[in-house]
N, C-alpha and C positions, 0 to 999 in steps of 0.2 A: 272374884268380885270383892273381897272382902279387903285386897291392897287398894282397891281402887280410891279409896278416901284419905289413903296415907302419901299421896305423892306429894313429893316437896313442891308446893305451889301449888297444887291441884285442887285442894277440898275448897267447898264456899263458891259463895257465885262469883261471876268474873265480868269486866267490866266496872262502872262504877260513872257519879260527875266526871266528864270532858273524856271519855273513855267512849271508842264506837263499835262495837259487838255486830258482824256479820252469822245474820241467820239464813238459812236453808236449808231444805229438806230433801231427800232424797230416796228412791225407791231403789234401796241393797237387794240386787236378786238374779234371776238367769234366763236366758233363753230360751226356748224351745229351739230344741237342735242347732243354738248358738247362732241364731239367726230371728229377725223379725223384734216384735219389742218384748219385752217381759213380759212371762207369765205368770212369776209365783217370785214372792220376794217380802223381804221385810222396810216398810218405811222407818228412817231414821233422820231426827233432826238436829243440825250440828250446827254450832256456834263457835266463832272464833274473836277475841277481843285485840282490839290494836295493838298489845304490848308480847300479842303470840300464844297466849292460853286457849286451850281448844277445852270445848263440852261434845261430847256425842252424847245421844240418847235414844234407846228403841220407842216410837210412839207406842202408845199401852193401846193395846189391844187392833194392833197394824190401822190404829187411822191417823188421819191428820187431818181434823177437822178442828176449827176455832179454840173450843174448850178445853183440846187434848194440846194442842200449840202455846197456847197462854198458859196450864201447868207446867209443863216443860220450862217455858221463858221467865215464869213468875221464878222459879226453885233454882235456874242457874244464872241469871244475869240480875246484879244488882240495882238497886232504885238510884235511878238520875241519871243511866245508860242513855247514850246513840245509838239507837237500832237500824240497820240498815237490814231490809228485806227486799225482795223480789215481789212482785205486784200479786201474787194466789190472795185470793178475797180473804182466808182464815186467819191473815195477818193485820187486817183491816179494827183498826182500832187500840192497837198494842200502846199508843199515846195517852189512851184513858183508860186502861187499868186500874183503880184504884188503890192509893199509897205507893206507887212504884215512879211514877214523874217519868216515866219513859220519853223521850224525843224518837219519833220515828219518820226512818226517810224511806222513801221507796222506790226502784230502778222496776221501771215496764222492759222486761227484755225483747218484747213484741217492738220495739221502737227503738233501743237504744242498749249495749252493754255499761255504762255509766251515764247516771243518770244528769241532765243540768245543774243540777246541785254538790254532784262530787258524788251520788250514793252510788257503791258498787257491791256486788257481793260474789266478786271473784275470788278472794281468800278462801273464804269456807268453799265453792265450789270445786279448788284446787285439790281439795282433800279428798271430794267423791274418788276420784281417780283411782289414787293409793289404795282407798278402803274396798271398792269394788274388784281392785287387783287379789284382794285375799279372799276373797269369794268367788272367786276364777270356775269354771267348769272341775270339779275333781277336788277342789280347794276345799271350804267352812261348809257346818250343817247351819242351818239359821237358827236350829230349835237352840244353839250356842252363839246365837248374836251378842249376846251381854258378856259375854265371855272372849268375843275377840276384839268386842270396841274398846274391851279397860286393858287387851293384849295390843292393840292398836294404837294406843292414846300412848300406853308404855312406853310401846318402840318410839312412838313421835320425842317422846321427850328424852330416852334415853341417847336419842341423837341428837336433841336439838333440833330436829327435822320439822319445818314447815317447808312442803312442798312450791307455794305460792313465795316466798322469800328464796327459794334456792333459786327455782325458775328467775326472777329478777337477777339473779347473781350471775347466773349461764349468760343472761344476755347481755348483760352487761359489759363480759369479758367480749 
């Protein structure tokens, strides 16, 4: 944990004026005999900014309600950000924060994967994938989440790996 504030690029919020930060959150966890939906798991809310800087974070104390989301988004995304979220009600308001001037767009996935406005928050969602592949059946203890998201963030950057940008490259060929 203690590298995690030294990565070249990494410390300090991300995002910033004309910059658009993709939020979503995510419930990290496992099956019941690898079947059905989850029953025990860690929620984690993860931010990705246009130019590829990812934030993970474990919500404190496994919620993701309004007040736990806004410290999260207040401590890693800078003031004058585009926020693109997904339509959960605990994101409802993120425009009037105070001191932060946030612009916020929001994509209903109950109607649409982009919204009429351009807003999408498929980058960040491309990430669940990867992250939930290391928490596999057999895989991570959760009580060590914090310890595999700054080992997760690691590998992303030590590759240059954004999941959601490679994808576009496959298809592309």
């Amino acid at each position: 944990m203690d590298v995690a504030e030294h990565f070249e690029g990494q410390s300090g919020p991300i995002g910033g004026p004309g910059c658009i930060v993709q939020v979503d959150e995510a419930l990290i966890g496992r099956r019941k005999y690898n079947r059905g939906r989850i029953v025990e798991g860690t929620w984690v809310l993860g931010m990705i900014a246009s130019d590829g800087q990812v934030r993970l974070e474990r919500c404190a104390g496994n919620r993701r309600n309004r007040q736990t989301l806004e410290e999260i988004i207040r401590r890693n995304i800078a003031p004058g950000s585009t926020i693109h979220t997904d339509a959960w009600r605990a994101y409802q308001g993120l425009d009037q924060m105070p001191g932060m001037n946030y612009s916020h767009e929001v994509v209903n996935h109950a109607q649409n994967f982009v919204a009429p406005t351009g807003a999408h928050t498929q980058r960040i969602e491309s990430q669940w994938r990867a992250l939930r592949r290391r928490f596999s059946p057999g895989g991570r203890r959760h009580e060590d989440m914090d310890e595999n998201l700054v080992e997760y963030l690691w590998e992303c950057r030590r590759r240059e790996m954004d999941p959601f940008a490679s994808l576009i490259v496959v298809l592309r060929q």
